[in-house]
C-alpha distance (Angstrom), angle and dihedral (degrees) to the residues before:
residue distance angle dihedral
X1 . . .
X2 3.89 . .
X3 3.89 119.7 .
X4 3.61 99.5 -116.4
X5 4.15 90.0 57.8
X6 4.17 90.2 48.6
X7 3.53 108.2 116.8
X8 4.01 118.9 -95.6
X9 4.02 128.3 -124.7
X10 3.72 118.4 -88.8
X11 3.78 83.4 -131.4
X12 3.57 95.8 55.1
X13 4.11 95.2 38.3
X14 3.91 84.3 65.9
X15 3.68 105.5 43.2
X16 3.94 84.5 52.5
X17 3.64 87.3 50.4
X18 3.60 89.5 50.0
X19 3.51 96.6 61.4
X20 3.92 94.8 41.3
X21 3.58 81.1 66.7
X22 3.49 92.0 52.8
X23 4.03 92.0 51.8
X24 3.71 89.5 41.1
X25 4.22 83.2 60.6
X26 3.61 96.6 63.2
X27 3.72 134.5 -79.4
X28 3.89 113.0 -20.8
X29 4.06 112.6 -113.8
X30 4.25 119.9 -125.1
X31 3.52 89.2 -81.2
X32 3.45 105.9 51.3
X33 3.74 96.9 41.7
X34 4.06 79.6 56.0
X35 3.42 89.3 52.1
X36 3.79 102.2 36.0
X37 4.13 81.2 51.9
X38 4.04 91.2 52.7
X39 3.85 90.5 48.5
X40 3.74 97.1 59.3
X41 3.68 94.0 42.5
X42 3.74 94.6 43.6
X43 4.04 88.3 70.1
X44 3.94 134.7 9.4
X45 3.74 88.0 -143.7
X46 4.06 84.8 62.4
X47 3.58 88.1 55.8
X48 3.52 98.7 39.0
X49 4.29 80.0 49.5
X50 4.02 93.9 53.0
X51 3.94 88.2 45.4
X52 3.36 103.9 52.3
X53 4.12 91.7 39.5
X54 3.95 82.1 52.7
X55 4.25 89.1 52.5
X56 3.71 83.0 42.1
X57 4.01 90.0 61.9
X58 3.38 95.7 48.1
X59 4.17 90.6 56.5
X60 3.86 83.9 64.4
X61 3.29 98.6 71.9
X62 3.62 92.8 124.7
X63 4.10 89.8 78.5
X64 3.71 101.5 46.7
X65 3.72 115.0 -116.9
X66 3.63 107.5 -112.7
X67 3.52 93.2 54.5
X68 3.67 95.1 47.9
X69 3.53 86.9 52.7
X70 4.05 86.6 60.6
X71 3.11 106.3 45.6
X72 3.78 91.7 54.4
X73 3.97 87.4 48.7
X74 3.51 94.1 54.1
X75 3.47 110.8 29.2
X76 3.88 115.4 104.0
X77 4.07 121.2 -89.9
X78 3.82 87.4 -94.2
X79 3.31 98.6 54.1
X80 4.03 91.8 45.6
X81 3.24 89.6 55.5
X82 3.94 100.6 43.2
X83 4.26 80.2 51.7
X84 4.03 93.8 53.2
X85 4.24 90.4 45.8
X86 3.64 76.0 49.7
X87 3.66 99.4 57.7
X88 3.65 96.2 29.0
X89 3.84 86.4 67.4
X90 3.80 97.8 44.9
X91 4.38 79.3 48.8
X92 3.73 93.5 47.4
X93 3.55 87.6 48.1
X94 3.12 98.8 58.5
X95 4.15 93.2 -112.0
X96 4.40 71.7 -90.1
X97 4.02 101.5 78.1
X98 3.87 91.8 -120.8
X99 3.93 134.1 111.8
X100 3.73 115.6 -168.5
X101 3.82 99.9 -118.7
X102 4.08 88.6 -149.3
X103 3.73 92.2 57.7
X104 3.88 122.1 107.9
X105 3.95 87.8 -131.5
X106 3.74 91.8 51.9
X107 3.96 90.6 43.1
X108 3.89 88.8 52.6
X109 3.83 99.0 42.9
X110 3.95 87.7 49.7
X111 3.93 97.6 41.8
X112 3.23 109.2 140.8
X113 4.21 88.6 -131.4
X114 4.19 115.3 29.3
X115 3.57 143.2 158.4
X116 4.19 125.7 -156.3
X117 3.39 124.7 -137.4
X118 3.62 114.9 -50.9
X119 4.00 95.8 2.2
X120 3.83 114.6 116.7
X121 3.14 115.8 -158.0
X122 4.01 132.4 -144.8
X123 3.58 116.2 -162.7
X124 4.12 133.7 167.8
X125 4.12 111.0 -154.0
X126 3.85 124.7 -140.8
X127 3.92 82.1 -92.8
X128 3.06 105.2 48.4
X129 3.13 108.2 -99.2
X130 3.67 121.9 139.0
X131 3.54 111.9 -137.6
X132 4.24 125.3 176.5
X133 3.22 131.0 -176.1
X134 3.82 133.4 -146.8
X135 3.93 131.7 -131.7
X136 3.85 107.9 -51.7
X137 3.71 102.4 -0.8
X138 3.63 134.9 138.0
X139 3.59 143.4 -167.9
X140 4.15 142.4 -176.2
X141 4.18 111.1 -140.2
X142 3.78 101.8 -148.7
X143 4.05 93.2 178.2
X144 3.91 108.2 171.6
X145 3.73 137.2 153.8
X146 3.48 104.6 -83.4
X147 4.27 98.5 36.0
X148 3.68 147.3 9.2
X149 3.75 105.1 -126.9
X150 3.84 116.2 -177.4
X151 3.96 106.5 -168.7
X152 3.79 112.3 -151.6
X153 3.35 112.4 -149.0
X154 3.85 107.6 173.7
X155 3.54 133.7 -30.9
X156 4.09 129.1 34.3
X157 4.10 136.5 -65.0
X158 3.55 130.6 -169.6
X159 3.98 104.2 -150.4
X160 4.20 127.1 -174.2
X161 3.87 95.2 -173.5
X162 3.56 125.3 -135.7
X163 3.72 123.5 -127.7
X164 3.65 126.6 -91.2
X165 4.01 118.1 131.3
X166 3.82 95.0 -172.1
X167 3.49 92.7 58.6
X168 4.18 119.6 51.8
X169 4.12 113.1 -136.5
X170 3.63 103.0 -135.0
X171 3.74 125.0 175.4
X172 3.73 111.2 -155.7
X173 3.90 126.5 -142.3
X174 3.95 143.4 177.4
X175 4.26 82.3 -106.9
X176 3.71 106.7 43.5
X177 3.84 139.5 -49.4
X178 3.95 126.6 -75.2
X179 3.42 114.8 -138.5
X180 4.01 111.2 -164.0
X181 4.06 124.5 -149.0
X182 3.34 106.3 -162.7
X183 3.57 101.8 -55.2
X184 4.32 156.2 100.9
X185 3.91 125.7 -97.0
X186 3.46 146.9 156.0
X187 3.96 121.8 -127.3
X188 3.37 128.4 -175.8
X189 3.75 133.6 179.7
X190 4.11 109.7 -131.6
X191 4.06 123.7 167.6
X192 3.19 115.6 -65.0
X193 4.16 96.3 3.8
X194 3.73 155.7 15.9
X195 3.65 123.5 -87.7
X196 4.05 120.5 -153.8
X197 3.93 127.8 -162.9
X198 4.01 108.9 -174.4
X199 3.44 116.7 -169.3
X200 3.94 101.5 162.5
X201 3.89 132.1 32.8
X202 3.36 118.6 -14.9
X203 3.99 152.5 -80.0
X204 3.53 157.9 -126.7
X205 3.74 115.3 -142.6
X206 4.18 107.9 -167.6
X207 3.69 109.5 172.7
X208 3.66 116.9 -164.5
X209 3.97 105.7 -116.0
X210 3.99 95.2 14.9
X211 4.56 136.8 67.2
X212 3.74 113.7 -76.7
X213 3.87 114.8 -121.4
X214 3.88 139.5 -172.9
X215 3.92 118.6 -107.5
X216 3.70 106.5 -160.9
X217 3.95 117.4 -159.0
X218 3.77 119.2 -74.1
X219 3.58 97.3 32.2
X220 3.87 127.8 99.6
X221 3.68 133.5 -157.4
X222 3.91 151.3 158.7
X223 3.55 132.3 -121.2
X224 3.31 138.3 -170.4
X225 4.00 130.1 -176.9
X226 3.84 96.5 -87.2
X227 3.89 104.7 17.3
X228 3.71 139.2 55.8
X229 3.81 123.4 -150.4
X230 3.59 132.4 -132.8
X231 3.88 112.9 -89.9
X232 3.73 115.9 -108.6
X233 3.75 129.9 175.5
X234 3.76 119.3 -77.7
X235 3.34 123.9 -112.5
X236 3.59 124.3 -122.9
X237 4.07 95.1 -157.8
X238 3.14 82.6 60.2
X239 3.51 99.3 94.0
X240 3.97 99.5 33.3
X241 3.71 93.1 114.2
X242 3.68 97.1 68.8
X243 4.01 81.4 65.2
X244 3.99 90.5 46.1
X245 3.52 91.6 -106.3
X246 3.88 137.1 126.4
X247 3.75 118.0 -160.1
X248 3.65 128.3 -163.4
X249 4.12 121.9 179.0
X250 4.17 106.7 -174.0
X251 3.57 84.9 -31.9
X252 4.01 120.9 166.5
X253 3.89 105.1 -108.0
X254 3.99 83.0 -136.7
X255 3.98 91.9 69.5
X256 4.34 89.7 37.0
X257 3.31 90.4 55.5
X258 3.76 95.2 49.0
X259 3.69 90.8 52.1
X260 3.19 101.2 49.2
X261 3.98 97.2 40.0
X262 4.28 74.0 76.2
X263 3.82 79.6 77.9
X264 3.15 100.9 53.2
X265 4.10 132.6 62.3
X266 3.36 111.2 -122.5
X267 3.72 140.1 24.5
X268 4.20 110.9 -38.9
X269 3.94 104.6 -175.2
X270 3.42 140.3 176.9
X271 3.93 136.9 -149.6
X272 3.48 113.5 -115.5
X273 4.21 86.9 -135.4
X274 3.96 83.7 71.2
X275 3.78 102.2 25.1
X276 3.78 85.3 94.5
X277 3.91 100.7 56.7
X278 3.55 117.3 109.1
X279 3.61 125.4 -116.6
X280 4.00 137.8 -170.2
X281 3.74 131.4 173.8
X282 3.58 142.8 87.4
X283 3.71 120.4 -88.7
X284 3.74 139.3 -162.6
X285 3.80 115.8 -113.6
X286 3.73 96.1 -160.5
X287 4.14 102.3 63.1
X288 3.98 103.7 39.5
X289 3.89 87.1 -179.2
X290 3.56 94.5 61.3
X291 3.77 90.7 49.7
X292 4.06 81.3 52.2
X293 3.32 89.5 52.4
X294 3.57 97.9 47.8
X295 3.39 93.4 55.0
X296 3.81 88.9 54.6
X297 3.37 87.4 69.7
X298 3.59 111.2 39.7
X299 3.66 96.3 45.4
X300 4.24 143.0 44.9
X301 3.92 86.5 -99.1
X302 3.90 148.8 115.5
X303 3.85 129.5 -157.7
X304 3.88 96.7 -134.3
X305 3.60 102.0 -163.9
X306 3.92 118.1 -168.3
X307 4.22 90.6 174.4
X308 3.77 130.0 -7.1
X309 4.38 83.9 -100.0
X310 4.29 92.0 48.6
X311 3.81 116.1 58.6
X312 3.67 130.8 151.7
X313 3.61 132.2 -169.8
X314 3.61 107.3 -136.8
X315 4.31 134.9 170.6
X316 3.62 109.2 -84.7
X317 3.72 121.1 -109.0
């Protein structure tokens, strides 16, 4: 199966939806077009998205477009939204009915344990275990008689592991396998490699081209499948999400933003001439507005917000 015919994220199929509604309202003003311009270029999967929705349109042609166009406009919020689930299926689809079953987006969507964006999930496993998983995550449980494999597909988990000697707890990742020894860590998949936070017990890192190693609690490194970081020290705030919370301490608003835009569908930037300013508090993981908000007030900034899916944090005037 070709690239361009993979399946496209959920995530994505509904910002691009977004702004067809936005087209379909009449002509875009300067700072949407500006906007609408720095969302296709800020990912080929946008583009890919907006193209695809655009071939889409043109497979309609048994309702002619202008009034398609209307009764979208017009019809209540209910019915807007029932028409862009609509078309966000066709685009997932491919416009084709198929999903490539090798495909990370198809693994993901068909996990057999998931969380959307935003939703944290808190789940205790047939062991024991208690595993929970972070905005947009997902995971395969492949429990069996001789090991407890937990198969991260995308995403991050926080996991305190039950106890079962005769059977190793091994979390799975694109770099190399986690084995656990009794203990509670953080892992979360990042480009090109896994990062691992251990706060209790210890583990066994065994990435796939590169020497195994012990991490021993407190300590924090990435891996990826043929090289081994240096060990730093974990970090505690790691792990706030699974309580709903995000926790910055003198922390540059750039990188705050960036986490918590994982919240939040859509594109959550910030200007570079605020990136820098520091930030501490603790913040709410369920109501990214009010975090927006409270920002507002705590800081020289404005939440300039072209569409619900395209906000930027930039220095107040």
């Amino acid at each position: 199966m070709k690239a361009h015919q993979a399946p496209i994220s959920p995530n994505i199929v509904e910002q691009a939806s977004e702004w067809l509604m936005l087209h379909w309202g009449g002509e875009l003003d300067a700072q949407q077009r500006e906007a609408f311009a720095a969302w296709q270029q800020a990912d080929p999967e946008h583009r890919r998205a907006w193209q695809r929705l655009q071939q889409l349109q043109q497979t309609l042609g048994a309702v002619p477009e202008h009034s398609t166009q209307v009764l979208l406009a017009q019809a209540p919020d209910r019915q807007r939204r029932a028409a862009l689930k609509l078309l966000g299926a066709l685009l997932l689809a491919g416009g084709s009915g198929y999903l490539v079953q090798g495909s990370q987006p198809w693994r993901a969507t068909f996990a057999e344990q998931r969380s959307g964006t935003g939703e944290i999930r808190h789940l205790t496993l047939s062991d024991g275990s208690r595993l929970d998983l972070n905005s947009n995550s997902a995971v395969d449980l492949l429990f069996s008689a001789s090991e407890r494999r937990i198969r991260l597909i995308q995403g991050e988990i926080l996991l305190s592991s039950g106890h079962d000697p005769a059977r190793p707890l091994i979390v799975e990742t694109s770099a190399g396998d986690i084995q656990a020894l009794g203990t509670r860590f953080v892992v979360r998949e990042l480009d090109g490699g896994t990062r691992v936070d251990l706060y209790e017990g210890a583990l066994r890192i065994s990435p796939r081209h590169a020497q195994g190693q012990l991490l021993n609690a407190g300590e924090r490194l990435w891996f990826s499948a043929s090289q081994v970081s240096a060990r730093q020290v974990a970090q505690v705030n790691a792990s706030s999400w699974s309580q709903g919370r995000l926790i910055a301490e003198r922390q540059p608003l750039g990188q705050f933003i960036a986490e918590l835009a994982r919240y939040r569908p859509g594109v959550l930037r910030c200007d570079e001439q605020v990136a820098g300013l520091l930030l501490t508090g603790v913040f709410p993981l369920a109501d990214s507005d009010a975090v927006l908000a409270a920002l507002e007030r705590s800081l020289p900034v404005r939440a300039q917000r072209v569409t619900r899916y395209w906000v930027t944090l930039k220095p107040r005037v």
